[in-house]
N, C-alpha and C positions, 0 to 999 in steps of 0.2 A: 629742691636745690641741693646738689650736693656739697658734704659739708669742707669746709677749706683744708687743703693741703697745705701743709707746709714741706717740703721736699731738700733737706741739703744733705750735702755728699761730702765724708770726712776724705780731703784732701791726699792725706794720708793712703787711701787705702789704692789699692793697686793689682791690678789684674794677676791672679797668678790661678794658670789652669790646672785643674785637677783637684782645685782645691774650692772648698765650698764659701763663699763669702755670707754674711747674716746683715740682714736690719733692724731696726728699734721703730716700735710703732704705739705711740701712748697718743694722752692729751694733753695738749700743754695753754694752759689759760683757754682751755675751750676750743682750740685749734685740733687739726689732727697734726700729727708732726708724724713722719716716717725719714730713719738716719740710718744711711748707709755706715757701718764702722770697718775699722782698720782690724791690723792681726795684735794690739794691743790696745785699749782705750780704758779710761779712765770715767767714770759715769760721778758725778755727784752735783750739790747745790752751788758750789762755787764755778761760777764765772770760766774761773780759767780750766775748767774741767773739760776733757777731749765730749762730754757728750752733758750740757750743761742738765741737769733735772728741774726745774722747779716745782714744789710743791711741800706738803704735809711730813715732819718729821724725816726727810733727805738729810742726810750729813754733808758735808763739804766735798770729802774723797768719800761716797759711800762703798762703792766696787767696782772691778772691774774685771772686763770679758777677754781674756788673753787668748789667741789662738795654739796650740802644741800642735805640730803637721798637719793631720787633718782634720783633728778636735779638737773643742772649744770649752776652756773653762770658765765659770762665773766665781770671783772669790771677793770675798767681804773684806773691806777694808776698816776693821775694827768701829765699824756703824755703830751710834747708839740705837738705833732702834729694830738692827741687823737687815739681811738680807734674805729673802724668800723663792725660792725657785719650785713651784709646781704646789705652794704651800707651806713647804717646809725649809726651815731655818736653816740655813748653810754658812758654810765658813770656806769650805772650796770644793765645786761639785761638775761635775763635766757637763755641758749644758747642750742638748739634743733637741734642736726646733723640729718642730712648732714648739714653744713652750711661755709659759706664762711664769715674769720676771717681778716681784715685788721690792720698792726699796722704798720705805717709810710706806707714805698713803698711794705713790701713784704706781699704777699697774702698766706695764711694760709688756706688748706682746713680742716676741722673739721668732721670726722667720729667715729661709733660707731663700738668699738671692740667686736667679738664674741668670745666667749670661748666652746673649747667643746672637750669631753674625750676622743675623735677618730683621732682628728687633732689638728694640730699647730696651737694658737689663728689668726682671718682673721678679716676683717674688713667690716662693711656692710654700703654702701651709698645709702642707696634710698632702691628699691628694687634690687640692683646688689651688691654682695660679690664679695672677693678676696683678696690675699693676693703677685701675683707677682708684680712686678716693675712696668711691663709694664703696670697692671690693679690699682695701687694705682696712676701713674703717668695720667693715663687717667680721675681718680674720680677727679684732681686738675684741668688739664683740664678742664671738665665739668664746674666746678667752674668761673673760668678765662673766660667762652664763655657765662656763663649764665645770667649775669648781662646787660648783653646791647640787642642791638634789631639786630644786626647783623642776616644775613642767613647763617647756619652752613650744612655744606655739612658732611656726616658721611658713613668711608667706611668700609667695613670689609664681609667675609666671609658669606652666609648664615650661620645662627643659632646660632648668636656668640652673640648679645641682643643689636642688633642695634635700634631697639625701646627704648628701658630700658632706653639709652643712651639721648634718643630723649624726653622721661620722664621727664629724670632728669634734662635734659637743660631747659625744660617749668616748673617744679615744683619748681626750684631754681630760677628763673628768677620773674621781676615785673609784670608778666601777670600772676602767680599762681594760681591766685583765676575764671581765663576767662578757656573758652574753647580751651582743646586741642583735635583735632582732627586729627586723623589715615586715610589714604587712602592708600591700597595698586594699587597701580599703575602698576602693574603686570597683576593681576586681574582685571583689568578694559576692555569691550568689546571697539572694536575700537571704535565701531559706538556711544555708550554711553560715552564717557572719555569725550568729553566737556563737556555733561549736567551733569555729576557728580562731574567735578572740581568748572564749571560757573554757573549750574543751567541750569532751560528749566521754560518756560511759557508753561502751558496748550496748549493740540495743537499741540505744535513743531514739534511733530514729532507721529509716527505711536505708541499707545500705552502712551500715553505723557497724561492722563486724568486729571491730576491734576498741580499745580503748585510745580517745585522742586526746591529747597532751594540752592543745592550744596554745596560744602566744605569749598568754600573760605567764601561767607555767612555764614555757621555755625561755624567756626573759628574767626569771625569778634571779634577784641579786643583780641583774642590769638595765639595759637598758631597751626599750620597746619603739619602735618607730612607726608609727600611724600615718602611714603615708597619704593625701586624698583623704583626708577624715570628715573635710565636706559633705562626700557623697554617703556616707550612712545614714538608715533611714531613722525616721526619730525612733522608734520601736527599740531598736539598739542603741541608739544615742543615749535611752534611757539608762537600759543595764551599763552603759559604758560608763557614766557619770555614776553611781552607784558603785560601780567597781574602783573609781578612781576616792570617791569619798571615804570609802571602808578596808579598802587594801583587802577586799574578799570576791572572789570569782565563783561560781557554781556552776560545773560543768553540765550540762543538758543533760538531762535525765538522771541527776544525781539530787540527792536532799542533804547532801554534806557541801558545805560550804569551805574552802581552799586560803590559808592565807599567803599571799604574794607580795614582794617587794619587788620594784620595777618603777624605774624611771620613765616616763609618759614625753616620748617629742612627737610632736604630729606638726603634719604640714600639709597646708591648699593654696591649692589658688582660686577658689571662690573667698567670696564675702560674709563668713561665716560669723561676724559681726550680726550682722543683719537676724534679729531675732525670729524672723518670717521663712531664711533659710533653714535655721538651727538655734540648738538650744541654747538659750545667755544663759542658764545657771555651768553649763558642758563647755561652753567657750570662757568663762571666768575660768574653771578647772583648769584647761588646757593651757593657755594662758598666762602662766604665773610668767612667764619671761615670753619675750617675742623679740623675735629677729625677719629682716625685709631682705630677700634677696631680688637686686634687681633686674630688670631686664637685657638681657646682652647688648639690644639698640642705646639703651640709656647711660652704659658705660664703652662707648666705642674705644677707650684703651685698653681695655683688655682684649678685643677681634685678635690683632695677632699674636699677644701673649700666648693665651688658648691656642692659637693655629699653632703653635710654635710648639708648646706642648702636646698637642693630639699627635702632631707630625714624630715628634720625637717618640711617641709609646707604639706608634705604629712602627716604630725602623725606618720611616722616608729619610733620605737622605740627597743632598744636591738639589734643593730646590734654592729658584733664585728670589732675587726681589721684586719681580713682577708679578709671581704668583701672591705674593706675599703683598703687595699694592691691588690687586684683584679684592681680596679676602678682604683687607680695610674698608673698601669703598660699598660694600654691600650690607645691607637689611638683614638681620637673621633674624623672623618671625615665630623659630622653634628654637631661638638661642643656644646654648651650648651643646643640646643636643645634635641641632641643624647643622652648628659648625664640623663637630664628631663626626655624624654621615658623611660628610664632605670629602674628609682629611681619608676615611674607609674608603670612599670611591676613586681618591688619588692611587690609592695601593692598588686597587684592578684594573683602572685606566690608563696609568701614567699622569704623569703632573702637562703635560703637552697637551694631549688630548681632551681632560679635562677643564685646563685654563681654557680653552677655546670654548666653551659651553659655558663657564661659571665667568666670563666674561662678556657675553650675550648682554648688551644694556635692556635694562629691565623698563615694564611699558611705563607710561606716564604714572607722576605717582600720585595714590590717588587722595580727595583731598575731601576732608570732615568739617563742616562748617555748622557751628551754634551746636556742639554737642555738650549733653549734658549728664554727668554719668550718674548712674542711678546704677554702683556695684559696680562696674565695671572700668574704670582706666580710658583714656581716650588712645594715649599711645597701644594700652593691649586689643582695642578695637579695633584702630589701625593696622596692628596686627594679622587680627581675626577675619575682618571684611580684604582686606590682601590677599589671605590665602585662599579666602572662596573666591574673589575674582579669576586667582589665578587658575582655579579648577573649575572654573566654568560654572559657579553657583551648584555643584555637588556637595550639597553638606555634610555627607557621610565620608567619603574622601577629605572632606577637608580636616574633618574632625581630627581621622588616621595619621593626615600628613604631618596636624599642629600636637599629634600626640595627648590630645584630649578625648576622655572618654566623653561617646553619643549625646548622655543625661545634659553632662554639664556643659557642654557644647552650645546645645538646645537652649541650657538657663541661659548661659550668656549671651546668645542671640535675642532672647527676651527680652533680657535687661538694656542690650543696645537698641533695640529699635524703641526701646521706652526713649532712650537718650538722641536719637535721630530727628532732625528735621523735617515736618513733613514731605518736604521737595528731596528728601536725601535716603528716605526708606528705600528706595530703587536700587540700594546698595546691601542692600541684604538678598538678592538674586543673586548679587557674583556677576551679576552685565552690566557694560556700562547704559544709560538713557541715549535712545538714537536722538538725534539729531535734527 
């Protein structure tokens, strides 16, 4: 269940284009509270304060966030316990969202609001928008994990911007300015996954002409992104865990051992809980924070947020409210990827010729009775048995379409037909039962 919004909107504030407006998104007695503010407001413990705070060592008038034309300051209103922007102790400092706001004990995430003539204004952190509960309550998060050197484990769905995520943690974090670097660990050949985590000296190995650097090396002083870290096989899991204990790498075919600093975010969408997948001493590692991003079905007010921003990075322009009524009323079973593709095919079709096809009513929809998951989600089942249906029970096509690598494809068709009804396995063909 998602967790409660609270939503109000300072009166005050008032449309003026060109100009960027900001929101407040903390917790307030366990609520989420997200506040649209004005081009001056006043934040503190008192009541009559334009953005009331409650909580731990807040002063009465503790600060406030003044807009100057198109920038925004935060200045301390002689707080006793001061004010904190990104960490550090301020008195009057120009304040550039995404950014994390501290006054007394409660942590304040600071985003920039969008406005646009197709949708209900949404909010953008980083490069990820949104405007449900679940996805404002996750930009706070972000916040709350990115200041420290913890290893944050991030789960969610293919296609849903579990990188984006992994972005936002190293670009908000003290290592901003060091390398962050991506490995997809899906993609990795078995035989090669050492020398591209640890490196390989010249030689190593067959094809090996030069010396290689590896990731945890090219990471060194930042941050490292283990993208699919599911799919490694235990062989590696091992050295990986060993690498994360000792902050020491050895590259393949070397007897000198490498000391590295490197932040560790890895992310799956398998069940890597599950000790039978993977290793629990390598998932306590990775683990030290965890963040859930959800499925794009599961928060349908973001569909046109996203639309609205894919549309706007691609240059579309003059689209109306029926394509924009289309986009709502649809399933995206590859989530914000899916939606992406989409908004890509408007720019070579036109938005006409396209509405007409992504307007198509889709077949009956299909229906999961007494399931029971064993790893796997019912809503990502539903999903998964969706898009093979729609492929005609092609599991290698579906795999490509849903943007999941073959392996793990495979396991989670496993893990559903454990979870399936015997009268309901007939949906792991991709056909319906004749009749």
């Amino acid at each position: 269940m998602e967790t409660p919004l609270n939503l109000t909107c300072d009166l005050r504030a008032r449309a003026d284009e060109g100009a960027r407006r900001l929101g407040l998104i903390w917790y307030d007695r366990g609520q989420l509270a997200v506040r649209r503010i004005g081009d001056d407001v006043t934040l503190g413990a008192d009541p009559r304060a334009d953005v009331w705070i409650e909580g731990d060592f807040v002063s009465r008038r503790h600060c406030r966030i003044i807009r100057r034309g198109r920038r925004w300051q935060v200045v301390d209103c002689s707080s006793r316990n001061g004010t904190f922007l990104g960490g550090v102790a301020i008195e009057r400092k120009t304040l550039d969202p995404p950014a994390l706001l501290m006054i007394g004990a409660v942590r304040i995430t600071v985003v920039e609001e969008v406005e646009s003539p197709h949708t209900a204004p949404y909010y953008r952190f980083g490069s990820m928008v949104g405007r449900a509960a679940a996805t404002l309550g996750l930009f706070h998060e972000i916040t709350r994990c990115a200041d420290n050197l913890f290893p944050v484990l991030i789960g969610g769905p293919t296609g849903c911007g579990k990188e984006l995520c992994a972005r936002a943690l190293h670009d908000l974090s003290p290592r901003s300015g060091k390398p962050f670097v991506p490995l997809n660990c899906a993609a990795l050949p078995a035989d090669l996954a050492e020398a591209e985590l640890f490196g390989a000296v010249r030689g190593a190995y067959t094809g090996a002409q030069s010396d290689r650097e590896g990731v945890f090396r090219a990471a060194d002083g930042g941050t490292l992104f283990l993208d699919e870290v599911g799919d490694l096989s235990p062989a590696v899991q091992a050295k990986l865990l060993r690498a994360l204990e000792c902050g020491l790498v050895r590259p393949v075919g070397s007897h000198r051992e490498v000391r590295v600093d490197v932040r560790v975010i890895s992310a799956t969408n398998l069940p890597i809980h599950d000790p039978l997948r993977f290793r629990h001493d390598l998932y306590h590692r990775l683990a030290g924070l965890s963040l859930q991003v959800r499925a794009l079905d599961e928060r349908p007010d973001d569909v046109t947020a996203l639309f609205d921003h894919f549309a706007c990075a691609e240059g579309l322009t003059g689209l109306d409210s029926a394509l924009f009524d289309a986009v709502s009323r649809r399933r995206y079973s590859g989530n914000a990827r899916e939606l992406r593709q989409f908004v890509r095919r408007l720019v070579v079709c036109g938005p006409q010729l396209e509405l007409a096809a992504f307007s198509t009513p889709l077949e009956p929809t299909l229906q999961i009775e007494s399931y029971q998951s064993h790893g796997v989600p019912e809503c990502e089942a539903f999903r998964i048995l969706t898009a093979l249906r729609a492929h005609g029970g092609n599991r290698a096509q579906t795999a490509r379409a849903l943007g999941i690598p073959r392996s793990t494809f495979f396991f989670k068709l496993r893990r559903i037909e454990q979870g399936l009804a015997p009268h309901q396995r007939h949906l792991l063909s991709g056909r319906r039962r004749s009749r």
